[in-house]
C-alpha positions as a Python dict, from the first residue, in 0.01 Angstrom:
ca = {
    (1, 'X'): (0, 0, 0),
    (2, 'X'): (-16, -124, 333),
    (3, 'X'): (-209, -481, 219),
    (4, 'X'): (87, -494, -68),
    (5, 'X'): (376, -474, 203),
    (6, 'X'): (226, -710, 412),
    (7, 'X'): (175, -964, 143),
    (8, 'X'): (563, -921, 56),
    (9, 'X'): (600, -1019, 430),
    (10, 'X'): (409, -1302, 423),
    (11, 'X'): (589, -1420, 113),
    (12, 'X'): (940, -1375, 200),
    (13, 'X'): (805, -1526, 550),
    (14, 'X'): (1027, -1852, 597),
    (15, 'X'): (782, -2117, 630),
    (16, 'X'): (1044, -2445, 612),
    (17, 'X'): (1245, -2291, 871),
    (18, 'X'): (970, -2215, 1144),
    (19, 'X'): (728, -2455, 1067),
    (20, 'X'): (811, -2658, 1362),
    (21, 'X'): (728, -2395, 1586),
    (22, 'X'): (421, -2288, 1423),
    (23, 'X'): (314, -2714, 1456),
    (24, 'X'): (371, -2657, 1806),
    (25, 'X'): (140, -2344, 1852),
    (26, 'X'): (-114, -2504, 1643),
    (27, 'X'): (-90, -2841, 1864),
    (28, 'X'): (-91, -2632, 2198),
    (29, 'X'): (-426, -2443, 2112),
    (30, 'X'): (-596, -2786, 1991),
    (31, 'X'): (-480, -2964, 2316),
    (32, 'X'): (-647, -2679, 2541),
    (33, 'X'): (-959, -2681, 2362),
    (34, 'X'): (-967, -3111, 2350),
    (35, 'X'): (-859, -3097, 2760),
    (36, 'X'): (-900, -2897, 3052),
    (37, 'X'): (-621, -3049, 3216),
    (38, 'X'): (-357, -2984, 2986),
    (39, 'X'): (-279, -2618, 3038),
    (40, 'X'): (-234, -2706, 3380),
    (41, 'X'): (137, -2589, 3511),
    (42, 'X'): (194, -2953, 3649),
    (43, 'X'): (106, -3119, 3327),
    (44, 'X'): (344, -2830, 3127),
    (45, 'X'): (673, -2916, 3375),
    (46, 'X'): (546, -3324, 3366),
    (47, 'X'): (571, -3283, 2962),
    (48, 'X'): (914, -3077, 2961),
    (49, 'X'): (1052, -3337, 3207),
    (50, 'X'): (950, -3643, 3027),
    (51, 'X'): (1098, -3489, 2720),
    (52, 'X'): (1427, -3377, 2840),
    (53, 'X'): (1564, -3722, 2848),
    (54, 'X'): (1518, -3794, 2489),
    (55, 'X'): (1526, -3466, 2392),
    (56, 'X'): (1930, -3435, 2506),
    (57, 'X'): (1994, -3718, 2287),
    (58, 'X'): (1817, -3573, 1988),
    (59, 'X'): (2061, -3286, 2015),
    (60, 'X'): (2329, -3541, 1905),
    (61, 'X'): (2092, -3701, 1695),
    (62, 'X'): (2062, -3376, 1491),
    (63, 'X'): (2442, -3322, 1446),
    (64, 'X'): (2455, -3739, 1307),
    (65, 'X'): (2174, -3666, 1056),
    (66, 'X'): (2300, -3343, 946),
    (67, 'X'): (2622, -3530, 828),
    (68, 'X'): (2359, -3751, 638),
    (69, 'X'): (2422, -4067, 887),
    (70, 'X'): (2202, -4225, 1156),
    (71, 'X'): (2257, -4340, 1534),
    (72, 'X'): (2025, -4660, 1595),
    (73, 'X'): (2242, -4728, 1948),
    (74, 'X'): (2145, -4477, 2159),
    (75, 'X'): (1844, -4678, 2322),
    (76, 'X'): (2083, -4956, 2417),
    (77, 'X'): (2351, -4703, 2488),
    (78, 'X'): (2107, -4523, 2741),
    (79, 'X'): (2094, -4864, 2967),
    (80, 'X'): (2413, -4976, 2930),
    (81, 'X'): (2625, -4654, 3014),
    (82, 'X'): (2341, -4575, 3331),
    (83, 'X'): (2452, -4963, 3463),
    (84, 'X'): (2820, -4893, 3449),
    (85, 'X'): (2739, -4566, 3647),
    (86, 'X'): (2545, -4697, 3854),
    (87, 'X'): (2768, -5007, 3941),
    (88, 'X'): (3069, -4826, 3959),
    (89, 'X'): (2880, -4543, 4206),
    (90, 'X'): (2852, -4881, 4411),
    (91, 'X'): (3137, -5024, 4392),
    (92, 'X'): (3313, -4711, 4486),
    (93, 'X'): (3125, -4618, 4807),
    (94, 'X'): (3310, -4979, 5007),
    (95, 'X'): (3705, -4808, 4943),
    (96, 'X'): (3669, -4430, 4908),
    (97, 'X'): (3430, -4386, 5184),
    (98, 'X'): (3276, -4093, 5086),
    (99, 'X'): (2918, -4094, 4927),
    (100, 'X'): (2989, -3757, 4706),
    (101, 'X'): (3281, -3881, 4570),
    (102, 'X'): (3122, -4210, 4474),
    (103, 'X'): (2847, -4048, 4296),
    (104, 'X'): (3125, -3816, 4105),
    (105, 'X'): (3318, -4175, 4013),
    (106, 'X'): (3006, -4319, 3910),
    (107, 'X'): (2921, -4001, 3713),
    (108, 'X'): (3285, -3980, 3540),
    (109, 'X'): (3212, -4359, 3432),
    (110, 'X'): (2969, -4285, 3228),
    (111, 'X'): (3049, -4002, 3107),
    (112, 'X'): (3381, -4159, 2986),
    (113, 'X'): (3174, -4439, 2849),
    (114, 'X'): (2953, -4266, 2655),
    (115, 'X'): (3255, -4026, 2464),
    (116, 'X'): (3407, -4387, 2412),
    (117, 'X'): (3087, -4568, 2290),
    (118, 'X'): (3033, -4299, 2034),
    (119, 'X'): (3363, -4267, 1912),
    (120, 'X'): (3392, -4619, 1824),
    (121, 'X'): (3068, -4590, 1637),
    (122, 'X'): (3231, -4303, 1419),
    (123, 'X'): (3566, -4515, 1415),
    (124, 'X'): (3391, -4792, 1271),
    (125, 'X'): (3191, -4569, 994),
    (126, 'X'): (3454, -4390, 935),
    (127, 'X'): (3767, -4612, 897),
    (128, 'X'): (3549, -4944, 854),
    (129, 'X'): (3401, -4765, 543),
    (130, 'X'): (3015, -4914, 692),
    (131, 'X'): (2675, -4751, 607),
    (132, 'X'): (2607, -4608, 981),
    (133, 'X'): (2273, -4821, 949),
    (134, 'X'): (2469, -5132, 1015),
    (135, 'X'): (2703, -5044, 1267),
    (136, 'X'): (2450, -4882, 1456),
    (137, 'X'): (2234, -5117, 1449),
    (138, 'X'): (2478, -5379, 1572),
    (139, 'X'): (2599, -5197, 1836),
    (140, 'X'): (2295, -5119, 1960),
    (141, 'X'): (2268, -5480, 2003),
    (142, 'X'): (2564, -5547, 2138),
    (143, 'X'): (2501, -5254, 2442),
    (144, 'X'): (2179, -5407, 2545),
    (145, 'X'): (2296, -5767, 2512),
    (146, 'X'): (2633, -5593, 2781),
    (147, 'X'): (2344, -5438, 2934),
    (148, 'X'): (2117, -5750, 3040),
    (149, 'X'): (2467, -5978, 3030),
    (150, 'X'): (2619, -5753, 3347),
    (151, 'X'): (2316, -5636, 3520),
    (152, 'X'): (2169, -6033, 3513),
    (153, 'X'): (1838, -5860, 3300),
    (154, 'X'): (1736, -5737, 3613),
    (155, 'X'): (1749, -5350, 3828),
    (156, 'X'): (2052, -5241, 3970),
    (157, 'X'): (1946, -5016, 4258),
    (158, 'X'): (2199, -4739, 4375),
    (159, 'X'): (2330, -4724, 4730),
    (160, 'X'): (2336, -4371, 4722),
    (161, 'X'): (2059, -4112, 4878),
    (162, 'X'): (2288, -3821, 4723),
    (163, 'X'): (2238, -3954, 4380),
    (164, 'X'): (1836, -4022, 4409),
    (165, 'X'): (1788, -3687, 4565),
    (166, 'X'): (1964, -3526, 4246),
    (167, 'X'): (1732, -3629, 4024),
    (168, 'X'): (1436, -3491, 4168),
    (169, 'X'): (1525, -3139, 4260),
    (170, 'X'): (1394, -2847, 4072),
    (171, 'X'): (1545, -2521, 3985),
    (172, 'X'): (1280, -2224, 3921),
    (173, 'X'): (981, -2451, 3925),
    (174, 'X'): (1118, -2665, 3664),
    (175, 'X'): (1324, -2998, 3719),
    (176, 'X'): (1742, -3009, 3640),
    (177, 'X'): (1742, -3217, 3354),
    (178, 'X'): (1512, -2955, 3168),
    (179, 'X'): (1766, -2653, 3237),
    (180, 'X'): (2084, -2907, 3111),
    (181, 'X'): (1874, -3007, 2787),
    (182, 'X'): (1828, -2586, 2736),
    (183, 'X'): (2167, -2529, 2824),
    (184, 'X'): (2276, -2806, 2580),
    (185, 'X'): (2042, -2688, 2290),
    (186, 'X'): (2196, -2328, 2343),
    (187, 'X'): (2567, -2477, 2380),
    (188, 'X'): (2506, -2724, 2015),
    (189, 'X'): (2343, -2392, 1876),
    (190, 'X'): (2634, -2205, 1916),
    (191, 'X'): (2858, -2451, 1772),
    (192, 'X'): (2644, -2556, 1471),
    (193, 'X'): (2572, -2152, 1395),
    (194, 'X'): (2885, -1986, 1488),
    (195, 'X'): (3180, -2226, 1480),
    (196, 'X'): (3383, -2390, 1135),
    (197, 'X'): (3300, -2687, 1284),
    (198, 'X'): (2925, -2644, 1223),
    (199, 'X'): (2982, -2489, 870),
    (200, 'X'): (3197, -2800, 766),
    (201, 'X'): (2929, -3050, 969),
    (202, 'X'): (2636, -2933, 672),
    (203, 'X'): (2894, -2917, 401),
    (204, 'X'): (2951, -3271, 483),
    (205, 'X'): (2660, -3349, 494),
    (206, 'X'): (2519, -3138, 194),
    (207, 'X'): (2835, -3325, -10),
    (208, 'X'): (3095, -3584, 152),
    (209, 'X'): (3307, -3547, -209),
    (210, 'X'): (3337, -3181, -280),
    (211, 'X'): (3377, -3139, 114),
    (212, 'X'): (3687, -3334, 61),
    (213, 'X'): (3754, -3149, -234),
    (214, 'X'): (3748, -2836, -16),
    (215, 'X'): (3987, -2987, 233),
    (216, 'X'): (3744, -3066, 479),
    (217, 'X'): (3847, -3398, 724),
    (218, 'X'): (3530, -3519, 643),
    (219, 'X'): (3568, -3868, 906),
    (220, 'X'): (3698, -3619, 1133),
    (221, 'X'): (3402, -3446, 1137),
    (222, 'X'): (3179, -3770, 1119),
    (223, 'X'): (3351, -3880, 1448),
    (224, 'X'): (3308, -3601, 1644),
    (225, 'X'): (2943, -3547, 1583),
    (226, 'X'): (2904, -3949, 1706),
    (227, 'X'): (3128, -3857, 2004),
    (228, 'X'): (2917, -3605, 2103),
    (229, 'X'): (2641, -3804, 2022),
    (230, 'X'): (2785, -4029, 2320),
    (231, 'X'): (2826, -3776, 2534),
    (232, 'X'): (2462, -3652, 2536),
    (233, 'X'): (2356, -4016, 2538),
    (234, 'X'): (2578, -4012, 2882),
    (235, 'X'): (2443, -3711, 2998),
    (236, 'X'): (2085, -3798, 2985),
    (237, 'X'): (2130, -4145, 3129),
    (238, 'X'): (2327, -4003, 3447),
    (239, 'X'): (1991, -3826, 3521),
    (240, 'X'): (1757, -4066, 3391),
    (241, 'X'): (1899, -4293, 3662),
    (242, 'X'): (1942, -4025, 3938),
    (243, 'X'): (1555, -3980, 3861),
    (244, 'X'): (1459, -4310, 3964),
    (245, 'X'): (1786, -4423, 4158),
    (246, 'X'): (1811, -4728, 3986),
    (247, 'X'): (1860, -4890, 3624),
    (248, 'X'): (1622, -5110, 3481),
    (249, 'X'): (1859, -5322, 3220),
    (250, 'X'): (1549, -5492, 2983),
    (251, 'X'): (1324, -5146, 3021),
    (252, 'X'): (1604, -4830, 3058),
    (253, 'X'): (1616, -4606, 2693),
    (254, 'X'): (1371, -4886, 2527),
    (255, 'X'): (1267, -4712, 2205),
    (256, 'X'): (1459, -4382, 2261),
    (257, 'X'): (1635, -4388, 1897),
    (258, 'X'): (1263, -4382, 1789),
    (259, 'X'): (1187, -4116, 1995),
    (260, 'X'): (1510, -3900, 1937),
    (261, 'X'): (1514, -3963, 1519),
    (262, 'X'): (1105, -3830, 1554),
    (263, 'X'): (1234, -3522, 1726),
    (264, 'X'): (1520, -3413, 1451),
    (265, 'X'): (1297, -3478, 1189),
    (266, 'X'): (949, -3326, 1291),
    (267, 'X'): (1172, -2972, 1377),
    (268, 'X'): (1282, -2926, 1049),
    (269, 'X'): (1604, -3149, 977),
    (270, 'X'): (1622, -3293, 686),
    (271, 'X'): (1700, -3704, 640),
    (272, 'X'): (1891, -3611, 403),
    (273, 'X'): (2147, -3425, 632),
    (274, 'X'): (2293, -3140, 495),
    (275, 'X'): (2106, -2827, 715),
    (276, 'X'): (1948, -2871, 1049),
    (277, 'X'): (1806, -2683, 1362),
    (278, 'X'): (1897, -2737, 1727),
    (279, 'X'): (1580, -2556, 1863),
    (280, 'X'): (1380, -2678, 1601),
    (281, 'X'): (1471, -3032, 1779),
    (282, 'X'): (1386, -2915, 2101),
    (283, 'X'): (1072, -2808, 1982),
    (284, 'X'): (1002, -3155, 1757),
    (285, 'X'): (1077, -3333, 2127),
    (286, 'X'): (806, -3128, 2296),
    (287, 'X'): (554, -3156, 2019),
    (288, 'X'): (608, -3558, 2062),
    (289, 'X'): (542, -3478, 2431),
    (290, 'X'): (286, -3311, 2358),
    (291, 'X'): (122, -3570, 2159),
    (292, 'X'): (182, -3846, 2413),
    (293, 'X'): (39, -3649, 2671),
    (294, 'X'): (-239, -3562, 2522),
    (295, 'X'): (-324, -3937, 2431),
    (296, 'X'): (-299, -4019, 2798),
    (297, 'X'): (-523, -3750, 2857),
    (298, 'X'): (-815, -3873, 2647),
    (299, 'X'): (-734, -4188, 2705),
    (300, 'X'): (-663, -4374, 2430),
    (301, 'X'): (-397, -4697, 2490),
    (302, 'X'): (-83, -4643, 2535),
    (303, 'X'): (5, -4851, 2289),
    (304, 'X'): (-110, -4666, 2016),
    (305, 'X'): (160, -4416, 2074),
    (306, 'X'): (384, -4569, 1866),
    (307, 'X'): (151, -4575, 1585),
    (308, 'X'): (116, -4191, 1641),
    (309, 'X'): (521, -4160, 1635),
    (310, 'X'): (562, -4349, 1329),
    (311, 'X'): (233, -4143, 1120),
    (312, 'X'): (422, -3845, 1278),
    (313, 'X'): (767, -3939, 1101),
    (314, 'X'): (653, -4049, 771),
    (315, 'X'): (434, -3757, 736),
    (316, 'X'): (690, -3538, 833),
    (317, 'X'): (908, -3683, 593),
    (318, 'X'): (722, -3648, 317),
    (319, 'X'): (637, -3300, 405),
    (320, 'X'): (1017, -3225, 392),
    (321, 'X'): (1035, -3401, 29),
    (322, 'X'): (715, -3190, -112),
    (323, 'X'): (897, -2892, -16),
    (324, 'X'): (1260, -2981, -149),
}
């Protein structure tokens, strides 16, 4: 009796939904046995720190491909909304003497630049009637061209030691941009689990036509998940460039939409939009983190990791399509 109830356990177990997380146990035990060094608490806070960054802007990323669209501009966006906040952190420390209220303006701009950015890019799906491919994939090349155009393809350094020192402070043993991506993940949880926003955001993705049937503002609800989009992008280039205290405009979020699409889709989202997990994200970010970290480790080049990223994504892919 007892073997029969477990097997009805392990049958009604839902594999598709925690399969992520079970990829990431598997991947953590494998690491420790192939490296002493990786269970080491550094190397656990170095991983969650160098995966905050992207991992933010996978939370977005998730809410875009659950509507069954893509976001190919947040790299570019990354560098181009950190220059204007930089720039503008500058610029305001001459007139409002006051360094804290410099780094605030600087903040606000691109915060304000990133809601704007990403609204345009659901303005132009939405009322342009354009695959989200294509206008992402312009405008990503129109924010890096801005990018290297304003910042001469060169580093903008920032004046101020308030700013620098923000980046690098750590809260419980871990570093601040770690706590906001958490904070985020439980935030876009909320709203994709509990809100009539996130009920309509898979409905349109699951079906654009009978959500509009169901009187659903389907654009509506394509432009806010791109605005938010923008808004995380924002978020985690304000502390990307508090981190280092300075913007790199050829180097700053170069392959991030890579990263951030491998996240969404190796924690259990779908392609095809429709459903999708925020924690599973969090937890495809960290396996990616994992995996990177682990080829530094054994040292293998560095520039096989984007090999690894792309296996990782088809494969993951496919998976999904095996199962459906």
């Amino acid at each position: 009796m007892a073997s029969s109830g477990f097997a009805k356990l392990v049958k009604r177990f839902d594999y598709q939904k925690y399969s992520s997380f079970l990829a990431l146990v598997v991947l953590f035990v494998v690491s420790a046995l192939l490296s002493p060094y990786f269970t080491r608490p550094g190397n656990m806070v170095n991983i969650l720190s160098q995966v905050s960054y992207t991992g933010m802007i996978a939370l977005g990323m998730a809410f875009v491909i659950i509507t069954g669209g893509i976001d190919l501009s947040v790299g570019s966006l990354v560098a181009f909304d950190s220059l204007v906040g930089v720039m503008a952190m500058n610029y305001a420390m001459g007139p409002i003497h006051s360094e804290l209220l410099a780094v605030i303006t600087g903040i606000l701009a691109a915060l304000v630049l990133g809601v704007v950015t990403g609204w345009l890019n659901g303005m132009a799906i939405t009322l342009g009637k354009i695959a989200p491919f294509i206008v992402t994939l312009g405008t990503m090349a129109i924010f890096r061209s801005l990018a290297l155009f304003i910042g001469n393809a060169g580093e903008i350094q920032s004046q101020s030691t308030i700013y620098g020192t923000f980046g690098l402070v750590n809260v419980l043993w871990l570093p601040v941009p770690v706590w906001v991506m958490l904070l985020l993940a439980f935030i876009l949880d909320v709203v994709l689990n509990r809100t009539r926003y996130g009920r309509y955001l898979c409905a349109v993705g699951s079906n654009a036509r009978v959500a509009t049937f169901s009187a659903i503002n389907v654009d509506r609800v394509k432009v806010i998940a791109y605005t938010i989009t923008g808004a995380l992008v924002a978020i985690s280039s304000i502390l990307l460039s508090s981190r280092f205290n300075a913007v790199s405009t050829s180097n700053t979020g170069m392959g991030y939409e890579l990263d951030a699409i491998a996240a969404v889709i190796v924690g259990g989202t779908p392609f095809t939009g429709g459903r999708g997990t925020v924690w599973g994200t969090i937890v495809g970010a960290i396996i990616l983190g994992i995996i990177n970290n682990m080829l530094n480790l054994l040292g293998v080049s560095a520039y096989l990791q984007g090999t690894v990223k792309g296996l990782v994504i088809i494969g993951a892919v496919y998976i999904q399509r095996q199962r459906a």
